[in-house]
Biopython code that builds the backbone (N, CA, C, O; Angstrom):
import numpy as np
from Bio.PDB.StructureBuilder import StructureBuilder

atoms = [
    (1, "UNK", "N", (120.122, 49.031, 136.089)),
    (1, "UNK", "CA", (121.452, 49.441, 135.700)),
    (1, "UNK", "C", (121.678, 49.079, 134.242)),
    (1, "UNK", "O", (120.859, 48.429, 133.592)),
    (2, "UNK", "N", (122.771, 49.509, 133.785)),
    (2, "UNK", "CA", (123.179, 49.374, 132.246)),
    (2, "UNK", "C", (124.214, 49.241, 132.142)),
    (2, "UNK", "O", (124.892, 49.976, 132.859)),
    (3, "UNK", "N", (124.937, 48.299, 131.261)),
    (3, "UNK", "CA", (125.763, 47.755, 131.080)),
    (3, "UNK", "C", (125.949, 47.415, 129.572)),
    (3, "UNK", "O", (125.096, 46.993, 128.791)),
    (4, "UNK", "N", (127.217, 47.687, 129.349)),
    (4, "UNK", "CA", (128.263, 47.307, 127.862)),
    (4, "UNK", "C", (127.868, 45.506, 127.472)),
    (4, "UNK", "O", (128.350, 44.628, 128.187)),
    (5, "UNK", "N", (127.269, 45.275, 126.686)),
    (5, "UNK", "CA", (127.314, 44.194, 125.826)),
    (5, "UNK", "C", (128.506, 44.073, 125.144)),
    (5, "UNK", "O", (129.294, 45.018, 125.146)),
    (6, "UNK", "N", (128.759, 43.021, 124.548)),
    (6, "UNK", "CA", (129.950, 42.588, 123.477)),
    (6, "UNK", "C", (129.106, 41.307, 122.917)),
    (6, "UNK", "O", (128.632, 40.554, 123.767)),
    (7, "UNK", "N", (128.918, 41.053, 121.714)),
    (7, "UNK", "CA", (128.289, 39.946, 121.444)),
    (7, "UNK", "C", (128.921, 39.756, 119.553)),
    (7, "UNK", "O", (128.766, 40.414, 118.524)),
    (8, "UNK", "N", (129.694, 38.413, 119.951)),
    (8, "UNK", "CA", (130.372, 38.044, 118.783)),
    (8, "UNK", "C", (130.052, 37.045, 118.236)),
    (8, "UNK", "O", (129.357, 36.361, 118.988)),
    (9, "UNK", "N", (130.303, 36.337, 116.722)),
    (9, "UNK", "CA", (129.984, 35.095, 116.671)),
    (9, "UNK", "C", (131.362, 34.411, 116.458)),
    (9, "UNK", "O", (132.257, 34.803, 115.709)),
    (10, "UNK", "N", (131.363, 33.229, 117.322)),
    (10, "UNK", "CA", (132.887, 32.552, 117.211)),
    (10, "UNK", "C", (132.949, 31.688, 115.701)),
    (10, "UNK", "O", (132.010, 31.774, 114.909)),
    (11, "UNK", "N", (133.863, 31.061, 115.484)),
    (11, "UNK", "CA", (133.756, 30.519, 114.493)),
    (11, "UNK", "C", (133.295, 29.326, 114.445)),
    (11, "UNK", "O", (133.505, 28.687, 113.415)),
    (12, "UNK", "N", (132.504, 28.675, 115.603)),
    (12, "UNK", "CA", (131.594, 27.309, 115.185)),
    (12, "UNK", "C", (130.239, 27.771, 115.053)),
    (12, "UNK", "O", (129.332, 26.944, 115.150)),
    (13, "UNK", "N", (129.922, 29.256, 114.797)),
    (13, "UNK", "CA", (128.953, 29.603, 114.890)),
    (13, "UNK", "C", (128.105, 30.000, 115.953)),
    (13, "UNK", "O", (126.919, 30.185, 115.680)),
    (14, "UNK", "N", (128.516, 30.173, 117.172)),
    (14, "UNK", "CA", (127.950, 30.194, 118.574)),
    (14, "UNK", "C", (128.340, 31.906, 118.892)),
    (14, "UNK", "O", (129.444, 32.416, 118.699)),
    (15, "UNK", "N", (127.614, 32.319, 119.207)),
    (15, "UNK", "CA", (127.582, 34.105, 119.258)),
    (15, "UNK", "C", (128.010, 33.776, 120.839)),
    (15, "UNK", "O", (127.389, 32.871, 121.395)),
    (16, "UNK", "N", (128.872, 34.361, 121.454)),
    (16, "UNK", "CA", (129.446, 34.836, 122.673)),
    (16, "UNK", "C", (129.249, 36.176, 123.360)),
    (16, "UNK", "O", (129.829, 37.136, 122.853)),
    (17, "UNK", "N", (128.740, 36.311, 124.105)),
    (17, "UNK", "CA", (127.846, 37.457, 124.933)),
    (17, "UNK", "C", (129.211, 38.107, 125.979)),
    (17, "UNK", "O", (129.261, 37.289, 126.898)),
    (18, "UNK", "N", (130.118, 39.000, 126.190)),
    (18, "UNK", "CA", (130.495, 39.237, 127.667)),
    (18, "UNK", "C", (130.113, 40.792, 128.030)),
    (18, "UNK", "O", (129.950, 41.763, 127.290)),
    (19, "UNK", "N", (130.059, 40.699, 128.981)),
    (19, "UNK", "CA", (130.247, 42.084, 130.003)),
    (19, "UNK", "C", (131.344, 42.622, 130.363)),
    (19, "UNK", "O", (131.769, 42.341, 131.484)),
    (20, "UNK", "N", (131.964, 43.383, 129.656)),
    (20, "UNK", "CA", (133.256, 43.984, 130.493)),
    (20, "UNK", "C", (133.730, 44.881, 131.195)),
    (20, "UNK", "O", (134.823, 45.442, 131.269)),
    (21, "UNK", "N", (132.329, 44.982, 131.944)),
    (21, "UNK", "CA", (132.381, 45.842, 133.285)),
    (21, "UNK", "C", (132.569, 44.976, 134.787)),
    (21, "UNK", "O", (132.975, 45.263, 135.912)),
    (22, "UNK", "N", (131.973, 43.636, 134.040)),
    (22, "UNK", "CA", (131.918, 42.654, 134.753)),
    (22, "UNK", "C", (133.141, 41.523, 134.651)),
    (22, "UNK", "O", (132.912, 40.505, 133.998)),
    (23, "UNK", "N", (133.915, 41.626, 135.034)),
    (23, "UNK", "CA", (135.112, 40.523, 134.611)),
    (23, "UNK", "C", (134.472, 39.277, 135.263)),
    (23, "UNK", "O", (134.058, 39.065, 136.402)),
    (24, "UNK", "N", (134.558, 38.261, 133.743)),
    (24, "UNK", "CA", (134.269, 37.105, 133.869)),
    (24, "UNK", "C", (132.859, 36.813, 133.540)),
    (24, "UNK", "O", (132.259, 35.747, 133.671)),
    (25, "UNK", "N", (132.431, 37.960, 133.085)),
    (25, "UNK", "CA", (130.845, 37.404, 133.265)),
    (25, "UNK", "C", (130.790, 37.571, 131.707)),
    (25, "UNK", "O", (130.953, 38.672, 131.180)),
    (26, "UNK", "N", (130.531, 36.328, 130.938)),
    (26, "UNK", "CA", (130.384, 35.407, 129.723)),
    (26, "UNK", "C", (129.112, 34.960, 129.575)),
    (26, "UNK", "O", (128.288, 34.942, 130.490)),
    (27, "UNK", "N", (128.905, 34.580, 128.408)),
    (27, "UNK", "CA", (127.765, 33.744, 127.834)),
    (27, "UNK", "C", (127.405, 33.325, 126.805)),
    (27, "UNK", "O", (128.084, 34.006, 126.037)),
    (28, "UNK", "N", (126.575, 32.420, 125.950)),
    (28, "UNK", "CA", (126.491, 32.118, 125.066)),
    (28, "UNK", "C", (125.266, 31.556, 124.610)),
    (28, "UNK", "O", (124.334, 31.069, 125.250)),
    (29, "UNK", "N", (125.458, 31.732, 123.224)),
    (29, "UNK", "CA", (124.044, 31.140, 122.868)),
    (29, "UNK", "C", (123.948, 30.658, 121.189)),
    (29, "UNK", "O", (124.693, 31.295, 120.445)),
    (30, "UNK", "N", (123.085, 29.581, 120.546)),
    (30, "UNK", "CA", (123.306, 29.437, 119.450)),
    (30, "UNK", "C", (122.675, 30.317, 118.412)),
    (30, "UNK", "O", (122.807, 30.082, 117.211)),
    (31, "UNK", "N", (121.736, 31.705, 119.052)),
    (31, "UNK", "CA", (121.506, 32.871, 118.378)),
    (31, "UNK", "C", (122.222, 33.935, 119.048)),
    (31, "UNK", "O", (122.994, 34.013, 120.004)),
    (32, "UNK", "N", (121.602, 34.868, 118.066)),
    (32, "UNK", "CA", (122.384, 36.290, 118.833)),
    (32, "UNK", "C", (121.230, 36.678, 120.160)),
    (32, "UNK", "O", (121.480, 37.278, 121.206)),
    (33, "UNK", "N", (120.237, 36.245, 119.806)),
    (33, "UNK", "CA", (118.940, 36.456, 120.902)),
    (33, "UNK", "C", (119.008, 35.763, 122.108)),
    (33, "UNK", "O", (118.520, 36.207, 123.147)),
    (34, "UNK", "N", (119.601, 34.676, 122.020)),
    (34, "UNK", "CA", (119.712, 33.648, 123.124)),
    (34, "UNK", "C", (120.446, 34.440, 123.745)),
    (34, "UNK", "O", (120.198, 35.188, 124.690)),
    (35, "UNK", "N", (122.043, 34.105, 122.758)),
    (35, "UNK", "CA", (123.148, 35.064, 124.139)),
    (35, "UNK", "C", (122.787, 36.268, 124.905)),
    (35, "UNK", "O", (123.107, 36.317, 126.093)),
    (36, "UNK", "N", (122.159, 37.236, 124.359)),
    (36, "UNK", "CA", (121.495, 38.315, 124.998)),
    (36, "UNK", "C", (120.747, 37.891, 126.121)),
    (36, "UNK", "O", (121.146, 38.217, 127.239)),
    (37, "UNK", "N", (119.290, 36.927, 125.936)),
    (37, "UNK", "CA", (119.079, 36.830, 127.076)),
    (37, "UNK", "C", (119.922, 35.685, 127.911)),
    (37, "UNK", "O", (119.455, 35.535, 129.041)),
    (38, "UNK", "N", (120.758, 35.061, 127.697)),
    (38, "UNK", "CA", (121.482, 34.313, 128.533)),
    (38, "UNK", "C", (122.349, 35.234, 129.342)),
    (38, "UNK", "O", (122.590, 34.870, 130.493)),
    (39, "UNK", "N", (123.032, 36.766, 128.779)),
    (39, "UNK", "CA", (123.695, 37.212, 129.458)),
    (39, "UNK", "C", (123.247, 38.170, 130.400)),
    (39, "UNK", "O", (124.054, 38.871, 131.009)),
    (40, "UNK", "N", (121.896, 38.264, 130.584)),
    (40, "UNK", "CA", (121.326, 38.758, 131.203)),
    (40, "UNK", "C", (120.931, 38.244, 132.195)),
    (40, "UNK", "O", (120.855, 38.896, 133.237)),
    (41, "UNK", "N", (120.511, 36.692, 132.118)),
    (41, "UNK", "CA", (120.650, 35.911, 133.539)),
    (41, "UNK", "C", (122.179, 35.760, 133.991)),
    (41, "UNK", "O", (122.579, 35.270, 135.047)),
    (42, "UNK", "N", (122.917, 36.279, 132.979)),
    (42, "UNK", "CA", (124.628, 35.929, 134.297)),
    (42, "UNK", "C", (124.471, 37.105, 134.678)),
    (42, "UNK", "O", (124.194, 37.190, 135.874)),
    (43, "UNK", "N", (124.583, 38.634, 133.791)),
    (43, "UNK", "CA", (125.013, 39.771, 134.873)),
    (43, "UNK", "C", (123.586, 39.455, 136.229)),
    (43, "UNK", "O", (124.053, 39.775, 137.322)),
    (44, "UNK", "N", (122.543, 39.098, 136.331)),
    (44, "UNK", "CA", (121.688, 38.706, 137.654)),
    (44, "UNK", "C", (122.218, 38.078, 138.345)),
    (44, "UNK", "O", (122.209, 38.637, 139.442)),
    (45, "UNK", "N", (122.917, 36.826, 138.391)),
    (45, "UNK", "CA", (123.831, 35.992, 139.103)),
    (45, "UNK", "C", (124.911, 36.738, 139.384)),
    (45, "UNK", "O", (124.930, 37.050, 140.575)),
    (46, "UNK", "N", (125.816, 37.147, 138.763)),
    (46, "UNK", "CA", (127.124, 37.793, 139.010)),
    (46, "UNK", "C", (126.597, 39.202, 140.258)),
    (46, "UNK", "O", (126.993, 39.328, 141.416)),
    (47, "UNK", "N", (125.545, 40.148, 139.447)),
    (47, "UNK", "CA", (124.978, 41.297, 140.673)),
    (47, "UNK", "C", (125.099, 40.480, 142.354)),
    (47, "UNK", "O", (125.800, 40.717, 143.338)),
    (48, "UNK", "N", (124.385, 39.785, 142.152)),
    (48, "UNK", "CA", (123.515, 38.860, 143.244)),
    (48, "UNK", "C", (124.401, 38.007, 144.104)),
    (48, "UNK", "O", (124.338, 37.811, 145.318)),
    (49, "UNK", "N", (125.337, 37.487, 143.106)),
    (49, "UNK", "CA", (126.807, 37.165, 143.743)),
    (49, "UNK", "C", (127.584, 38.129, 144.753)),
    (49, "UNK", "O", (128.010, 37.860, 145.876)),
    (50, "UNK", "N", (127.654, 39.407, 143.990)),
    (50, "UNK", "CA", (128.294, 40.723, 144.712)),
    (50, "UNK", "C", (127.580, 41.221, 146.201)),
    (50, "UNK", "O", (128.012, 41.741, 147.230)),
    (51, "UNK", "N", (126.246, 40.761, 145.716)),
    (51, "UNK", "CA", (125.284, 41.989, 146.944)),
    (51, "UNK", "C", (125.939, 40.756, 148.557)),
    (51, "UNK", "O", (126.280, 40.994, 149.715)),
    (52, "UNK", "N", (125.838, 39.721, 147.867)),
    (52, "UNK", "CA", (126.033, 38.284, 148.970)),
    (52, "UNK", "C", (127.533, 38.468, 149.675)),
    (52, "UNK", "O", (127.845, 38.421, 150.865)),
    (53, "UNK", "N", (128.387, 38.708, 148.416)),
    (53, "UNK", "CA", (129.796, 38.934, 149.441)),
    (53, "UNK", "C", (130.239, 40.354, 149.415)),
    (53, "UNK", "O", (131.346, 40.607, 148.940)),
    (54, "UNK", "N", (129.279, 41.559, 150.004)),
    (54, "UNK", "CA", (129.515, 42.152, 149.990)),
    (54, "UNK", "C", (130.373, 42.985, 149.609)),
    (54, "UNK", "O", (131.203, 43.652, 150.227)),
    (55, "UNK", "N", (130.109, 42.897, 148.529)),
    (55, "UNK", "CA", (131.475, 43.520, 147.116)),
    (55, "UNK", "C", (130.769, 44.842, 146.484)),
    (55, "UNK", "O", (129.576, 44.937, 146.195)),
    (56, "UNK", "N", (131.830, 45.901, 146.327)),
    (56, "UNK", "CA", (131.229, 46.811, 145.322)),
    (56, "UNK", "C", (130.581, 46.548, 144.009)),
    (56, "UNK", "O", (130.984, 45.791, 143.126)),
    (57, "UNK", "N", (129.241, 47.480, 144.019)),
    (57, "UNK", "CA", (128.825, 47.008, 142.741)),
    (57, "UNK", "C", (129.211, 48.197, 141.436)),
    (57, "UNK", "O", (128.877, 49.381, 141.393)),
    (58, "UNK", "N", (130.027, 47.399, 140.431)),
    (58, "UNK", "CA", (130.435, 48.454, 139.842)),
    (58, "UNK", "C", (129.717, 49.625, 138.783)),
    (58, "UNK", "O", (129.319, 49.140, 137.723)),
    (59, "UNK", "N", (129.523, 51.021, 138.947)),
    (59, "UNK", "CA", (128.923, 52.277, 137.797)),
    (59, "UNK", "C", (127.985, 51.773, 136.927)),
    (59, "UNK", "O", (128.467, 50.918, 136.184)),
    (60, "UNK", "N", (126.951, 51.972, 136.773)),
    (60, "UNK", "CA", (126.617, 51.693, 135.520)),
    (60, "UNK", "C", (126.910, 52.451, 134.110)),
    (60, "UNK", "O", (126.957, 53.659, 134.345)),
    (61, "UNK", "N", (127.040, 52.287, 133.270)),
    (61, "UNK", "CA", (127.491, 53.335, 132.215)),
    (61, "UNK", "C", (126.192, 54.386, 131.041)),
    (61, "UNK", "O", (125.221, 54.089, 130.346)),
    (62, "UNK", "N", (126.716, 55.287, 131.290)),
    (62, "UNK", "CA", (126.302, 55.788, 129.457)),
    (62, "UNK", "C", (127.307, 55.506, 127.838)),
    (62, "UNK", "O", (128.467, 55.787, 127.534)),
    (63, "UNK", "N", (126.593, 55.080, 127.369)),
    (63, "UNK", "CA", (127.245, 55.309, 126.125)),
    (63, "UNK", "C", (126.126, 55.862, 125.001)),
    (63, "UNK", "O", (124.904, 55.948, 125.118)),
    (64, "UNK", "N", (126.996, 56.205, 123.870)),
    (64, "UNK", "CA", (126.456, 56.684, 122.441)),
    (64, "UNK", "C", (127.021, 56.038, 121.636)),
    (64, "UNK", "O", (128.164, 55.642, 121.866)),
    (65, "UNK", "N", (126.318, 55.727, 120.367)),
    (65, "UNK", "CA", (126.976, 55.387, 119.336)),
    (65, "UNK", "C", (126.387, 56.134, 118.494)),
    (65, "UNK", "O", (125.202, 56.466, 118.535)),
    (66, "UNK", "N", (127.686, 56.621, 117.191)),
    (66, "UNK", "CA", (128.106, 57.491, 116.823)),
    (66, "UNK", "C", (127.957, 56.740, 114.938)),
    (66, "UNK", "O", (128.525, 55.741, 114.495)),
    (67, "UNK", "N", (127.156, 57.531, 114.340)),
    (67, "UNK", "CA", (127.273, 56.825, 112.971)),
    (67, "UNK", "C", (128.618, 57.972, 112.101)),
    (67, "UNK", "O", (128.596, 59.202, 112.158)),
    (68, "UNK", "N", (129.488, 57.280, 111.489)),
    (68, "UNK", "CA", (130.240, 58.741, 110.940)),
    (68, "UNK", "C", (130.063, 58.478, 109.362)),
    (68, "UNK", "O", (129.663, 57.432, 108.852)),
    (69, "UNK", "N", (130.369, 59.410, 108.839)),
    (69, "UNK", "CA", (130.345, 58.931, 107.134)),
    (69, "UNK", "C", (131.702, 59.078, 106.829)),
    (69, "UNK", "O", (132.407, 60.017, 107.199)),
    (70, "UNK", "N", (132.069, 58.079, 106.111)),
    (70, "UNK", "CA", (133.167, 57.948, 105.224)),
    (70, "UNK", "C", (133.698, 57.714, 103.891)),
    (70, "UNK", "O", (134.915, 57.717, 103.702)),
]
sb = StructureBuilder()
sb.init_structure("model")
sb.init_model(0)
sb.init_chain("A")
sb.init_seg("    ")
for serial, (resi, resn, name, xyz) in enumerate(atoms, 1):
    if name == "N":
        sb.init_residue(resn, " ", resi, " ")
    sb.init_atom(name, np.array(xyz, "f"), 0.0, 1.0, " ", f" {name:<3s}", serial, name[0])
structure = sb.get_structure()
């Protein structure tokens, strides 16, 4: 499946990873590489969480990104 990243850097320097397909599912890391794969072991936990209490698992998405000139 595929899923929306968000990956920011806060201001102590710590890049913050979430999913917001996934409410609640966060992460972090002191690279931008870490958080990536750190948030990849939560959306696994969070999936895995769902399949256990039998919860819908939500769409996976398409997206594009779009370069424009300005």
């Amino acid at each position: 499946m595929k899923f929306r990243i968000i990956v920011e850097q806060d201001e102590d320097g710590v890049f913050v990873a979430e999913c917001p397909t996934l409410p609640g599912c966060i992460s972090q890391g002191k690279t931008r590489a870490e958080a990536l794969e750190n948030i990849k072991d939560a959306i696994s936990g969070y999936m895995e969480s769902l399949k256990q209490h039998n919860e819908p698992i939500p769409p996976s998405i398409a997206e594009e990104i779009l370069e424009v000139a300005v």
